[in-house]
C-alpha positions as CSV (number, residue, x, y, z in Angstrom):
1,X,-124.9,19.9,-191.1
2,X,-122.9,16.9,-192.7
3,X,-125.5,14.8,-194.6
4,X,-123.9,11.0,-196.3
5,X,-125.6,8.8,-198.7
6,X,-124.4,5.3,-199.0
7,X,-125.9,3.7,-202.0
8,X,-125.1,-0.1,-203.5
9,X,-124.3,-1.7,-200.2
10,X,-125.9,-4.5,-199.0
11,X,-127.9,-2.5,-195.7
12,X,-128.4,-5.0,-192.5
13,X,-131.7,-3.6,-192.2
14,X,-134.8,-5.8,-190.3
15,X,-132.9,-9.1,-189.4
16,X,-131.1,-9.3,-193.0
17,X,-128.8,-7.9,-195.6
18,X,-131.0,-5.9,-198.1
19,X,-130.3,-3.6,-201.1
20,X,-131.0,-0.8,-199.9
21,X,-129.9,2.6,-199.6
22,X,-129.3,5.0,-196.0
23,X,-129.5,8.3,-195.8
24,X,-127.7,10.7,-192.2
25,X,-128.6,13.9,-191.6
26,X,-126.4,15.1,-188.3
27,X,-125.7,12.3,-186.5
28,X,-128.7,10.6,-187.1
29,X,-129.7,7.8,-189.7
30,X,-133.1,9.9,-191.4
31,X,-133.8,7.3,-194.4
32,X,-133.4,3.7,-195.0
33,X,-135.6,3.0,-198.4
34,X,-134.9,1.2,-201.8
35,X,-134.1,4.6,-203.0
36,X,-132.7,7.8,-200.4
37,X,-132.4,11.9,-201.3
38,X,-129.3,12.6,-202.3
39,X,-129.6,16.7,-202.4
40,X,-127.2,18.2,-200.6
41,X,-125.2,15.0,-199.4
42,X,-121.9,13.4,-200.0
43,X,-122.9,10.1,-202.0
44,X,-120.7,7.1,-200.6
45,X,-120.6,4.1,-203.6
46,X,-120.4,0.8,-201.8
47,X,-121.3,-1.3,-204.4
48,X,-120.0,-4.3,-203.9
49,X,-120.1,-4.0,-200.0
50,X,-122.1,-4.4,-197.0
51,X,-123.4,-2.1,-194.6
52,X,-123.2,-3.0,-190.6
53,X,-124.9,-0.8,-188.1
54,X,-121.5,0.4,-185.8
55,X,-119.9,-2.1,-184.0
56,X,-120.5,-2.2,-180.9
57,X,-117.3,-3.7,-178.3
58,X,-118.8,-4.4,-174.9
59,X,-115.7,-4.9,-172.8
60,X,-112.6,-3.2,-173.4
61,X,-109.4,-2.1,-171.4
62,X,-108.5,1.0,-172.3
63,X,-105.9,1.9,-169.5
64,X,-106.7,5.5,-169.3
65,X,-106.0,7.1,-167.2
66,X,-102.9,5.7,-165.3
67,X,-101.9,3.3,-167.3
68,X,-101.6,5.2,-170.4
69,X,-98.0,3.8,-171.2
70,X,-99.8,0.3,-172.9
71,X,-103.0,2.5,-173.9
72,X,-105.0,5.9,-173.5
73,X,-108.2,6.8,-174.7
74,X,-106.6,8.5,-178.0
75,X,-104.9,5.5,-179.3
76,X,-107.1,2.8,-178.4
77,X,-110.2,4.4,-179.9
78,X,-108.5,5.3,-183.3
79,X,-107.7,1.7,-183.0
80,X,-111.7,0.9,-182.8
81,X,-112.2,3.3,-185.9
82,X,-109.6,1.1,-187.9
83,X,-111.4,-1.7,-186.9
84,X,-114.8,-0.9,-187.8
85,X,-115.9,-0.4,-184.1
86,X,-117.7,2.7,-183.1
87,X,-118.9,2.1,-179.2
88,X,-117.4,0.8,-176.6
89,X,-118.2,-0.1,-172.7
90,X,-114.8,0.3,-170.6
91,X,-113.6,-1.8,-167.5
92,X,-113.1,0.3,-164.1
93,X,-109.7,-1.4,-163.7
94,X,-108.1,1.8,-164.3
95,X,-105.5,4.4,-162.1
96,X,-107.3,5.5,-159.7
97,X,-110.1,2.6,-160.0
98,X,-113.1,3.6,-161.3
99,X,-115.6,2.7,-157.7
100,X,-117.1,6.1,-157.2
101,X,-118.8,8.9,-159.2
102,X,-115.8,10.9,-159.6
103,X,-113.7,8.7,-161.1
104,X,-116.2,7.9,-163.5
105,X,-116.9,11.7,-164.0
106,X,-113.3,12.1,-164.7
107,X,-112.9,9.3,-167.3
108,X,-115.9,11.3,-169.0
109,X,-113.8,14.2,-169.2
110,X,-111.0,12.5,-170.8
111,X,-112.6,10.7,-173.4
112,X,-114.6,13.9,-174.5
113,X,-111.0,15.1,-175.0
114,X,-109.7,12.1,-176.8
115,X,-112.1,9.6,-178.0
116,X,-112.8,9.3,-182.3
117,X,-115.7,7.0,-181.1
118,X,-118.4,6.7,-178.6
119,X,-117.7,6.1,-175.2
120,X,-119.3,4.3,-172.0
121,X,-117.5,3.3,-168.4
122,X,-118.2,0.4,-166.2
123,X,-118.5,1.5,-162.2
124,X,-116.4,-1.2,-160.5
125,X,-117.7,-3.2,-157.4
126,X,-115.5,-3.4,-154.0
127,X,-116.5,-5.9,-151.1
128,X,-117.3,-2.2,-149.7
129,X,-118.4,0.4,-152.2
130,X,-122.0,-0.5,-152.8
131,X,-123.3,2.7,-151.1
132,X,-121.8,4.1,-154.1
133,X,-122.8,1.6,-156.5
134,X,-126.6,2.2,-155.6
135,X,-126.2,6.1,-156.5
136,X,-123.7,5.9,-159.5
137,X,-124.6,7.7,-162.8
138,X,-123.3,8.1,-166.2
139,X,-122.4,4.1,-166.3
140,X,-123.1,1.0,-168.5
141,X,-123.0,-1.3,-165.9
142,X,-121.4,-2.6,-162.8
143,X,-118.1,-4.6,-163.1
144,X,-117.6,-7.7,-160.7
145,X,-114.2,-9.0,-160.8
146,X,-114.4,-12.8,-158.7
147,X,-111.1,-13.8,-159.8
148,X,-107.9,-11.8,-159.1
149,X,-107.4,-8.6,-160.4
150,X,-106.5,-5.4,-160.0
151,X,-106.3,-3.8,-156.3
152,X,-109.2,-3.5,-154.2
153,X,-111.9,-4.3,-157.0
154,X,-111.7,-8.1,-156.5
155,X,-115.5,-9.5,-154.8
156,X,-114.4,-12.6,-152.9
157,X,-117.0,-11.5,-149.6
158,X,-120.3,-13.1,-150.5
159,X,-122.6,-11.1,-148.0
160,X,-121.2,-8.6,-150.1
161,X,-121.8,-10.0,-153.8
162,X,-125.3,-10.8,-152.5
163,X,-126.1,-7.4,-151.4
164,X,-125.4,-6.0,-154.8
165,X,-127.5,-8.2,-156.5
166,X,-130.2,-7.0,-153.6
167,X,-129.8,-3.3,-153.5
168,X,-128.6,-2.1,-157.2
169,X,-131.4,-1.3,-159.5
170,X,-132.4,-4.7,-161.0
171,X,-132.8,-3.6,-164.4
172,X,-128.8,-2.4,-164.6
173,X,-126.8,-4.9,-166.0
174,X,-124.1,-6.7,-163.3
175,X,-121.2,-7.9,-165.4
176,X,-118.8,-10.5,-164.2
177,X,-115.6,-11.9,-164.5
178,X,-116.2,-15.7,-163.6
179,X,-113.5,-17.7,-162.0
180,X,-113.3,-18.5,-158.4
181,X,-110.9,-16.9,-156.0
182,X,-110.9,-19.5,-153.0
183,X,-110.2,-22.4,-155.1
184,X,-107.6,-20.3,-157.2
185,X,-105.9,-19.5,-153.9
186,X,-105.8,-23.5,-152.6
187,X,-104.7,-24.9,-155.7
188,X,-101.8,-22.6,-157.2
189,X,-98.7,-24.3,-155.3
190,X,-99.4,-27.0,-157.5
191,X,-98.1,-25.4,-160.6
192,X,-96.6,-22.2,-159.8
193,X,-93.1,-23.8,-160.2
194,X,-93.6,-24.9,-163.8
195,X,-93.2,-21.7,-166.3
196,X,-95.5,-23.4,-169.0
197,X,-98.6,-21.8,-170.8
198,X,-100.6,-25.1,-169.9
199,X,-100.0,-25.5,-166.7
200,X,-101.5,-21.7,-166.2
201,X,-104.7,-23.1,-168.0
202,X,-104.7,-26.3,-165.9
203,X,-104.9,-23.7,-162.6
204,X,-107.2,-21.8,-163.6
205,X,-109.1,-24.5,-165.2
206,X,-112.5,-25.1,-166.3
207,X,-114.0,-26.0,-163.2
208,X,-112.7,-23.1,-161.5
209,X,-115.0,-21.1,-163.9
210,X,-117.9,-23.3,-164.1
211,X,-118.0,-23.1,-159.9
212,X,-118.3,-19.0,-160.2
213,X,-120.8,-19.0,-163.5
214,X,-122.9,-21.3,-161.9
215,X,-123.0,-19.2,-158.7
216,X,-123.5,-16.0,-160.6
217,X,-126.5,-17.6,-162.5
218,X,-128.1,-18.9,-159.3
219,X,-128.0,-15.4,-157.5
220,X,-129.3,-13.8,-160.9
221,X,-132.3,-16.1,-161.2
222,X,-132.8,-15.9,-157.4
223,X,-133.0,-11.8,-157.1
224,X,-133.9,-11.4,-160.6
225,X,-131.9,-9.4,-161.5
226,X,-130.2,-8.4,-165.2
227,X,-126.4,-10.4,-165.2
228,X,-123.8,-10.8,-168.0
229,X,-121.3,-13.3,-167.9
230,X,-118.2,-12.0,-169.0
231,X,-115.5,-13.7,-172.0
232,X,-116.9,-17.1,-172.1
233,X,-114.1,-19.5,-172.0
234,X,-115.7,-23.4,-172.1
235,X,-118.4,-25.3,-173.6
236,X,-119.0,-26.8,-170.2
237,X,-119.9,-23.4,-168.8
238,X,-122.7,-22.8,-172.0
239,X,-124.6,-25.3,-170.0
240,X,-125.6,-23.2,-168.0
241,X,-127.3,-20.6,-170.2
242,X,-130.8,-20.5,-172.0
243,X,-130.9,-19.7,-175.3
244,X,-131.7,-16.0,-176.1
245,X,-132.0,-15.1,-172.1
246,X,-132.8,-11.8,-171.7
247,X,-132.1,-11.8,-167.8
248,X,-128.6,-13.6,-168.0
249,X,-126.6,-12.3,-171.0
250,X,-123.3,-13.9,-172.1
251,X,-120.2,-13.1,-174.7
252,X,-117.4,-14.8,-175.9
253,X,-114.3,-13.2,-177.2
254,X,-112.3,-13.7,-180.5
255,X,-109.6,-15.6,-178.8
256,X,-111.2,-18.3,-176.9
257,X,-113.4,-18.7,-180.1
258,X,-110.3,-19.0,-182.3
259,X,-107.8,-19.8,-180.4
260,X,-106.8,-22.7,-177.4
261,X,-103.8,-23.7,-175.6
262,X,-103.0,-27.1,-177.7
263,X,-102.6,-24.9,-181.3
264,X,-101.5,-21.6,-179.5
265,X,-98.9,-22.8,-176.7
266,X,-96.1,-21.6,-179.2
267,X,-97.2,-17.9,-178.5
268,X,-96.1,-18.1,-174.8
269,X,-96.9,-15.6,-171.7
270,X,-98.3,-13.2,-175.5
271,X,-101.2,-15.9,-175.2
272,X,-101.7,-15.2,-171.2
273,X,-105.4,-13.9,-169.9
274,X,-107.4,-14.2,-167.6
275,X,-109.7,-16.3,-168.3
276,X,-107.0,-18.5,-170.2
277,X,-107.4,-20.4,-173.3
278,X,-108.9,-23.2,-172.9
279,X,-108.8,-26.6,-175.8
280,X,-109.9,-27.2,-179.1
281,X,-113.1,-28.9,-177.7
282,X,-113.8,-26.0,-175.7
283,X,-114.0,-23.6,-179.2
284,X,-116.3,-25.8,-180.8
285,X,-118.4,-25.3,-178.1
286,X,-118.5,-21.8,-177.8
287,X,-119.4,-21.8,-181.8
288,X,-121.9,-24.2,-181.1
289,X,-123.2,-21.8,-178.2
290,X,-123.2,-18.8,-180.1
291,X,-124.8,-20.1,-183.3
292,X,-127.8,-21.9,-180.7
293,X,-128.1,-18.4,-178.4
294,X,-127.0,-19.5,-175.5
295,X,-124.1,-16.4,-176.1
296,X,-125.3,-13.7,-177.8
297,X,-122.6,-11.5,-178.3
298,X,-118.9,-10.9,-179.4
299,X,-116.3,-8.9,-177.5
300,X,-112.6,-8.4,-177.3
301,X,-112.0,-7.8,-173.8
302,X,-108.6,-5.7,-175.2
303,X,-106.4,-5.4,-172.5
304,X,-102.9,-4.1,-174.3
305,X,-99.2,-4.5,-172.4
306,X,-96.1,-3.5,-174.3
307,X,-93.8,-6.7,-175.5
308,X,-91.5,-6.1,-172.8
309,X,-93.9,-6.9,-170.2
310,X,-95.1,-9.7,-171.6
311,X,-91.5,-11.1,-172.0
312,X,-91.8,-12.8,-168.7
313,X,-92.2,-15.6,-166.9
314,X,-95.9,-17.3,-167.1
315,X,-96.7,-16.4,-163.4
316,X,-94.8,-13.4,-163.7
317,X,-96.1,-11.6,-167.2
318,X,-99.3,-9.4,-167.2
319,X,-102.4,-11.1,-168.6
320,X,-104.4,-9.8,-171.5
321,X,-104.0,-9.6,-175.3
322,X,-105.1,-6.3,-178.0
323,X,-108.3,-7.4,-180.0
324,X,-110.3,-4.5,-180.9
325,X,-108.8,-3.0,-184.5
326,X,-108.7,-7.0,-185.2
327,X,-112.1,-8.5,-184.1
328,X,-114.5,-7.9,-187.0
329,X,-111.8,-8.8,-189.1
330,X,-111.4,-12.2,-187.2
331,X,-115.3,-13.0,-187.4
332,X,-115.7,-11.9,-190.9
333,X,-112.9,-14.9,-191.8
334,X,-114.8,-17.1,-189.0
335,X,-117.8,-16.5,-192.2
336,X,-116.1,-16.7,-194.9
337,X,-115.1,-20.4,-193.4
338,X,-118.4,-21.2,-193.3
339,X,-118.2,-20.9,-189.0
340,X,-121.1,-17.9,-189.3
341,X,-123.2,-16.1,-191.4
342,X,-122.7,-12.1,-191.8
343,X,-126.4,-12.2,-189.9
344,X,-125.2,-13.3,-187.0
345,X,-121.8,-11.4,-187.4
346,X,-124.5,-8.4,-187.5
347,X,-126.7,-9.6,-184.5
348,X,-123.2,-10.5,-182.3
349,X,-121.4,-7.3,-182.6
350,X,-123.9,-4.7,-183.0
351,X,-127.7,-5.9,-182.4
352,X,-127.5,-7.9,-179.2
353,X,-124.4,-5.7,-177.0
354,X,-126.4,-2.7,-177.7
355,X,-130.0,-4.4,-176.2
356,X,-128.8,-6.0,-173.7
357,X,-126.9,-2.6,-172.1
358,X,-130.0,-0.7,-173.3
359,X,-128.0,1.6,-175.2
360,X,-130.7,4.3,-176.9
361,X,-130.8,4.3,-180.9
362,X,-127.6,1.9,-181.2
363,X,-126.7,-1.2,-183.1
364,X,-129.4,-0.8,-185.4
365,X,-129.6,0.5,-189.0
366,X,-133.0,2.6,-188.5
367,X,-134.2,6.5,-189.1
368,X,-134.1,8.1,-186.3
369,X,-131.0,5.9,-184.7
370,X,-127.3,7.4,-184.0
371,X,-125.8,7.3,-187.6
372,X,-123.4,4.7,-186.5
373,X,-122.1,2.9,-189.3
374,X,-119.2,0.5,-191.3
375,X,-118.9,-0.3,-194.6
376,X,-117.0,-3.9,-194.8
377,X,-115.4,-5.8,-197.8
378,X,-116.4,-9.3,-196.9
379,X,-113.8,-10.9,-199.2
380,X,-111.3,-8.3,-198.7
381,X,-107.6,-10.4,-198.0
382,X,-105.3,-8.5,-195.7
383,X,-102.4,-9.5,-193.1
384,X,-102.3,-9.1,-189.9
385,X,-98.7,-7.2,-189.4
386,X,-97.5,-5.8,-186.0
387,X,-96.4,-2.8,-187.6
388,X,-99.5,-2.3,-188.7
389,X,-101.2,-1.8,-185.7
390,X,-102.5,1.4,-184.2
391,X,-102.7,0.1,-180.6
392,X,-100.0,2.0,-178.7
393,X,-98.8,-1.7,-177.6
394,X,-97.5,-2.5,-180.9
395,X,-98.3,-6.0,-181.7
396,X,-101.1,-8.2,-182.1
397,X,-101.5,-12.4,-181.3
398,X,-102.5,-12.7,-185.1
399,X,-99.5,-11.3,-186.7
400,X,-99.0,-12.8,-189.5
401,X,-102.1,-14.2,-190.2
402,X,-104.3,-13.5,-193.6
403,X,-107.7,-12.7,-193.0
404,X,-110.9,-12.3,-195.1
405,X,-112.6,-9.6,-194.8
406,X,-112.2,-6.3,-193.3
407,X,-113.7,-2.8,-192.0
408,X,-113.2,0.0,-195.2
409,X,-115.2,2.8,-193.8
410,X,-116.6,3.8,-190.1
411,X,-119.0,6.5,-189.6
412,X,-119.3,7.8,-186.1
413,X,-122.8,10.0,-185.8
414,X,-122.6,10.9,-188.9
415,X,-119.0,11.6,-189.6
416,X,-116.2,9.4,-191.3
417,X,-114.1,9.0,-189.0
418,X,-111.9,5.6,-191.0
419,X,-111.7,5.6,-194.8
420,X,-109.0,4.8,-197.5
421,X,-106.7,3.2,-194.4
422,X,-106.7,7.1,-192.3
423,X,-108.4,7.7,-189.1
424,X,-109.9,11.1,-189.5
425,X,-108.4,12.9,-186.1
426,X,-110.7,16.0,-186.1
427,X,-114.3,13.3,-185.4
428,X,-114.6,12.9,-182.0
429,X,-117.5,10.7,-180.3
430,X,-119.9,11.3,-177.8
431,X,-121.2,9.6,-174.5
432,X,-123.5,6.9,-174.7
433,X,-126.8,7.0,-173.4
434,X,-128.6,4.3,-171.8
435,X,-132.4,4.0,-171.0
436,X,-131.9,2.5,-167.2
């Protein structure tokens, strides 16, 4: 049985950084005390450091299977090890879509083949699949897409948005991609001609995802049922949140946070997703939202295409950017700018994703919890280089760019699965559990 000591760190432990030492046995975390046994474990010195519970990356695109020529489950989650991630929850937009038990049993069966980190999947909703929705196991949630997307997995029949909110178990989360379809539809002739970054943002504007949110929380409150509001894009939508709900849960993501289509419009279609970047106005208030509750979490919503695909027109090039071996790294500059504390770094990326899916013993540094763990240099400077990057895409919006502070070590269950810049290949994660 592998055993680990890490002594000298500062431990997130209890709501705080603490000097304190943590002891795994197994996978499992089996001491957290001022002093841990050493006997018979390898001794980790992170003096100087600080100790996260395993980040936690609630919305990924991972592209596996059938779309494994931007992504698979092998590169993307050696990617998350790099990164200081060590759990993910995985959209159903896959090849074939991910709407029925076994697609979701066969995306199991891959990532117990390929994944260095822990794994969930996300059953997709149809206008027509909620027979299987109401039976469907071995899922983190159910994914609502009310903007275009991929194939049949769009939800633009409310009858039948409505009946999943009645008939699923209300205590599953519903996550959803917020921008409305029908006004999407009426208003693109009116800047599908001009290939311009802005003008896609300008379409699918803010008020096309305040309209969907605010529907979304109205059918939440009304069956009472648990809801997340997917990548976050504008303060106007933050409105519409309480502060530390635990029936509507919210996340922003690393771009719309950092990034907005004033400073960014030299990046082009590479700057394209859906939702898009939004204005400078709109990051403050997503800071402001984050720091006051109303969000409560961090994700990247990766979603890797290969330059070449991206080297299109606006209306033309595929939306979504790579985030996950970059996102810590991107919030732990965010704090050393004085945007965050590591707290709240802590309580966005591990504490709150992991409560609000009810993931069981996650996102806390406790004995007796899943001996998920990363070891992070706070000051650490590095660059962001494409060449760098372990994504199978190959680049990353932030090349380039020197950040403070980085991942040095992740620990999946118990085994090191990142250190001295090497992904250990022989650690493989396991399946999440959830407790609905």
């Amino acid at each position: 049985m592998t055993s680990l000591a890490i002594r000298g760190a500062q431990v997130y432990h209890n709501g705080r950084f603490q000097n304190l030492e943590v002891r795994t046995d197994g996978p499992f975390i089996s001491q957290v005390a001022p002093r841990v046994d050493t006997s018979g474990a390898r001794v980790i010195d992170a003096s100087g450091l600080h100790l996260f519970p395993g980040i936690v990356d609630p919305q990924v695109h991972f592209r596996d299977p059938g779309l494994t020529h931007k992504e698979d489950l092998e590169t993307a989650t050696r990617a998350c090890a790099k990164g200081g991630v060590t759990s993910f929850c995985e959209m159903p937009n896959t090849i074939p879509l991910a709407i029925n038990q076994r697609e979701i049993d066969n995306k199991h069966a891959i990532a117990a083949r390929k994944c260095r980190v822990n794994w969930s999947f996300f059953g997709g909703a149809t206008n027509t699949n909620l027979a299987d929705l109401k039976v469907m196991k071995r899922i983190c949630g159910i994914k609502v897409f009310l903007g275009a997307s991929t194939g049949d997995l769009l939800v633009d029949d409310m009858n039948a948005l409505e009946k999943i909110f009645a008939e699923t178990d209300k205590r599953r989360v519903i996550a959803f991609h917020c921008e409305d379809e029908g006004d999407m539809k009426a208003t693109r002739a009116q800047y599908e001609n001009i290939d311009d970054l802005r003008a896609y943002t300008a379409w699918r504007n803010v008020d096309i995802a305040y309209k969907s949110t605010q529907r979304v929380v109205g059918l939440a409150r009304k069956y009472q049922h648990r809801a997340h509001i997917l990548h976050v894009s504008s303060a106007r939508e933050c409105e519409l949140f309480i502060p530390r709900d635990t029936l509507i849960t919210t996340e922003a993501c690393p771009h719309h946070l950092l990034m907005n289509v004033e400073d960014n419009y030299g990046l082009g279609t590479l700057a394209k997703m859906n939702p898009p970047l939004k204005y400078r106005a709109d990051n403050r208030g997503l800071w402001e939202a984050l720091r006051s509750g109303r969000i409560g979490m961090i994700a990247t919503d990766h979603a890797p295409h290969l330059p070449a695909e991206k080297r299109q027109s606006i209306w033309k090039a595929p939306a979504g950017i790579p985030a996950v071996e970059n996102s810590l790294a991107l919030i732990l500059d965010a704090s050393s700018r004085g945007m965050c504390t590591l707290e709240q770094v802590a309580q966005w990326m591990c504490e709150n994703p992991a409560k609000a899916y009810a993931m069981k013993r996650k996102g806390f540094i406790q004995p007796g919890y899943d001996a998920d763990l990363t070891i992070v240099d706070p000051k650490a400077v590095h660059e962001v280089r494409n060449e760098d990057q372990l994504t199978k895409c190959g680049w990353s919006p932030w090349h380039g760019q020197k950040l403070t502070g980085r991942a040095l070590t992740t620990i999946v269950r118990g085994k090191v699965v990142y250190e001295d810049e090497q992904v250990n290949d022989d650690v493989r994660g396991s399946e999440i559990e959830f407790a609905v």
